[in-house]
C-alpha positions, 0 to 999 in steps of 0.5 A, a space after each residue: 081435252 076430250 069431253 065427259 061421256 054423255 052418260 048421266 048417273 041413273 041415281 043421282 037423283 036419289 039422294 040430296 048432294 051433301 053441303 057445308 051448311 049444317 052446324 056441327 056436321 062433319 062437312 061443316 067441321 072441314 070447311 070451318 074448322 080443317 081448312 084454316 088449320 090446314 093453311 096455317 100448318 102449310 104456312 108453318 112448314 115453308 118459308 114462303 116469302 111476303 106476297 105469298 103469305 098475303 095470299 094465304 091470308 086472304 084465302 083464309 078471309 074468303 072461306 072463313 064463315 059466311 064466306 062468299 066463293 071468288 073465282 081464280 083470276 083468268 090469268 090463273 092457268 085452268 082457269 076456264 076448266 074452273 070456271 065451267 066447273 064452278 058454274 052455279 057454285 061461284 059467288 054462293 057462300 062456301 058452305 052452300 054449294 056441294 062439299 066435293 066441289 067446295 073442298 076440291 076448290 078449296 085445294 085448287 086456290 090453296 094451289 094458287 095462292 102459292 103460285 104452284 102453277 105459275 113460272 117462277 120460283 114457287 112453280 112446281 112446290 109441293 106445299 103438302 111435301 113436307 108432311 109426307 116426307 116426314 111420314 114416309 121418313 118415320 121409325 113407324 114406316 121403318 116397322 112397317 116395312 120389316 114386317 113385310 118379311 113375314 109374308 113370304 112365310 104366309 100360306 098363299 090364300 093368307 098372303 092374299 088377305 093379309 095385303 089386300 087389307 094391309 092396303 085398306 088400312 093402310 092409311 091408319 099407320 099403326 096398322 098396315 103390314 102388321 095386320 098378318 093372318 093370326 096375328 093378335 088384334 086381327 080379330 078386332 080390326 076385321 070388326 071393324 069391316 061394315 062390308 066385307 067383300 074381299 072374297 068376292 075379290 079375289 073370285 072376280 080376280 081368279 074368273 077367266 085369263 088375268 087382265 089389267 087392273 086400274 088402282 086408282 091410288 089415294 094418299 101418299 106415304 105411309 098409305 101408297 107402300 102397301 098399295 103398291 105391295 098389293 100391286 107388286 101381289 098382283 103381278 107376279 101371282 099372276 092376277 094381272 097381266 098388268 096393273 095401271 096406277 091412276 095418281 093426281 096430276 098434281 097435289 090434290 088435298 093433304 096427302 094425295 099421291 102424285 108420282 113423285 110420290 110413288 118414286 118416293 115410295 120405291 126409294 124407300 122400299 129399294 133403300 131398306 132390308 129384306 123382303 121390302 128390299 125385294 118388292 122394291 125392285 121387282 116394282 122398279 122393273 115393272 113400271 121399266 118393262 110396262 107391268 106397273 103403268 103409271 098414269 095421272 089424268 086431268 080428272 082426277 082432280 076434277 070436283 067431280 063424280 066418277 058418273 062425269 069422267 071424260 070418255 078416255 077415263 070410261 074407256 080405261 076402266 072398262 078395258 080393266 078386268 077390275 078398277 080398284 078406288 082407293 080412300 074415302 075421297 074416291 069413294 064420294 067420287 064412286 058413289 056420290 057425295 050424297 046423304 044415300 041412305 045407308 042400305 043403298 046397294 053399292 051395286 045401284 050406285 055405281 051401275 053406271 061405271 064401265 066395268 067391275 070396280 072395288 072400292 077399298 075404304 076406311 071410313 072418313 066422311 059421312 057417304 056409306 052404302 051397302 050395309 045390311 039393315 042389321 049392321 046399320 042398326 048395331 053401329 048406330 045403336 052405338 052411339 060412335 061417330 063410325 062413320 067418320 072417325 077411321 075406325 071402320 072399313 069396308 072392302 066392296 065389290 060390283 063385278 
């Protein structure tokens, strides 16, 4: 594997890194509260067998509170990548080393436990399978894929808007492709924007030739179909010449997509009727005739920040006319997990990335740049968690 560029973040000094440790905050919430309800819900889901299950407990009992963090057994295939990358962080309680590397660890061990890695009957097992597929299997997919037959009949500009932010909200799935130009709600989710650059993105989209684009996918299901419309959009409009979809190598967090679950998502889109039907196979084709490139680099998952990809990732996205970063996780990747003060430029944050990069985010964690002052105050002034409850976006541009 080749090595991380040499390229430090200029700001990352700027900011402390966020930890677990704050009773009652939100990274403290996951690590207490979300990642033993998770474990338990896994452990629910599939039948794992005895020495599977005594694994889960003992997960558990290491990141329960006051936990102090074990390493994965050398015998545990990455284990050296983890043990270079948990440098420092090993041995410490869970709640005192930074929250991106504790929840990507997390993940990793859960990974472990159900031996994923490792040959034998469990290698290879998705534990998070099972609540994907009841998602994307939902009557609510089946409503969200039939709307998709109003936007042919959409203006071009119309068109434009209605899937790019179909694609932001996609993840809210009372949301997604019923968010159409003129439609009654719309008013109130675009409020919800605390960044609206979208403008600025299909400017950038419309300078010079058409060229690659990077989507640097996040959740699966309900989220990934209206990625991979908007990607379908992208192609035949002539936006891109191609466009590359970065998914994880493996499952990473709940509903992170690999390409499993991207096929997933073509099968259900093929499978319905009408225009869904259609993008459906135009994406089929794509990825036979190299437009829809799909690709899963080792560093995504990685507990890492963007500003320490490997050298072939930085080369990657500066040969895109544009990265698009999907979801929160990437966010915190993009920018930093760290406690930026909320008016930071998003410019600043991500000048060290190596070509122009949008990010499409509803908001689920603490990390935000980018706002004006004025609509820092008026969304702190209204007493709502906004920063973390998935009721506020933000479509931001750096060319």
């Amino acid at each position: 594997m080749t090595q991380p560029a040499p390229v430090p973040d200029p700001s990352s000094k700027a900011a402390p890194v966020i930890v677990s440790n704050v009773v009652g905050s939100f990274p403290w919430g996951v690590l207490h509260e979300r990642h033993p309800a998770l474990i338990e819900r896994v452990r629910r889901a599939t039948p794992y067998p005895p020495e599977l299950q005594k694994a889960l407990d003992d997960l558990l009992r290491e990141t329960a509170e006051d936990g102090v963090i074990e390493p994965l057994d050398d015998s545990e295939p990455g284990a050296a990548q983890w043990k270079q990358w948990g440098e420092g962080h090993v041995g410490r309680r869970w709640a005192d080393v930074p929250f991106l590397w504790a929840e990507s660890f997390f993940y990793r061990k859960l990974l472990a436990a159900l031996r994923y890695f490792v040959p034998g009957p469990w290698q290879g097992i998705d534990p998070f399978a099972p609540f994907k597929n009841a998602e994307l299997t939902s009557t609510k997919v089946d409503e969200e894929l039939s709307a998709l037959d109003r936007i042919p009949q959409l203006a071009a500009d119309e068109q434009d808007v209605t899937l790019l932010h179909a694609a932001l909200w996609g993840n809210r799935a009372d949301l997604g492709f019923r968010i159409s130009a003129g439609e009654s709600g719309l008013g109130d989710r675009v409020t919800g924007l605390v960044v609206d650059d979208t403008r600025a993105f299909w400017e950038l989209l419309a300078s010079g030739s058409p060229g690659r684009i990077c989507l640097v996918a996040d959740n699966a299901g309900p989220e990934l179909l209206p990625d991979l419309v908007l990607a379908d959009h992208l192609i035949t409009t002539g936006r891109a010449s191609s466009v590359s979809v970065h998914l994880k190598p493996y499952p990473y967090y709940v509903s992170d997509a690999t390409t499993a679950d991207l096929l997933a998502c073509l099968a259900r889109m093929t499978a319905a009727a009408g225009y869904a039907s259609e993008v459906g196979r135009r994406l089929r084709d794509a990825i036979s005739d190299g437009r829809l490139a799909l690709l899963a680099h080792p560093f995504s998952c990685a507990p890492l920040p963007y500003a320490e990809m490997h050298e072939d990732l930085r080369r990657d996205f500066a040969s895109a006319k544009v990265t698009v970063m999907k979801g929160d996780l990437n966010y915190r990747r993009l920018v930093g997990d760290r406690h930026w003060p909320a008016t930071t430029p998003f410019a600043d944050v991500t000048a060290y990335f190596p070509g122009p990069v949008a990010a499409l985010r509803t908001l689920k964690s603490d990390v935000v740049t980018g706002l004006t002052a004025a609509t820092l105050t008026e969304l702190d002034g209204s007493g709502a968690p906004w920063r973390t409850s998935g009721t506020h976006a933000l479509v931001q541009v750096r060319a």
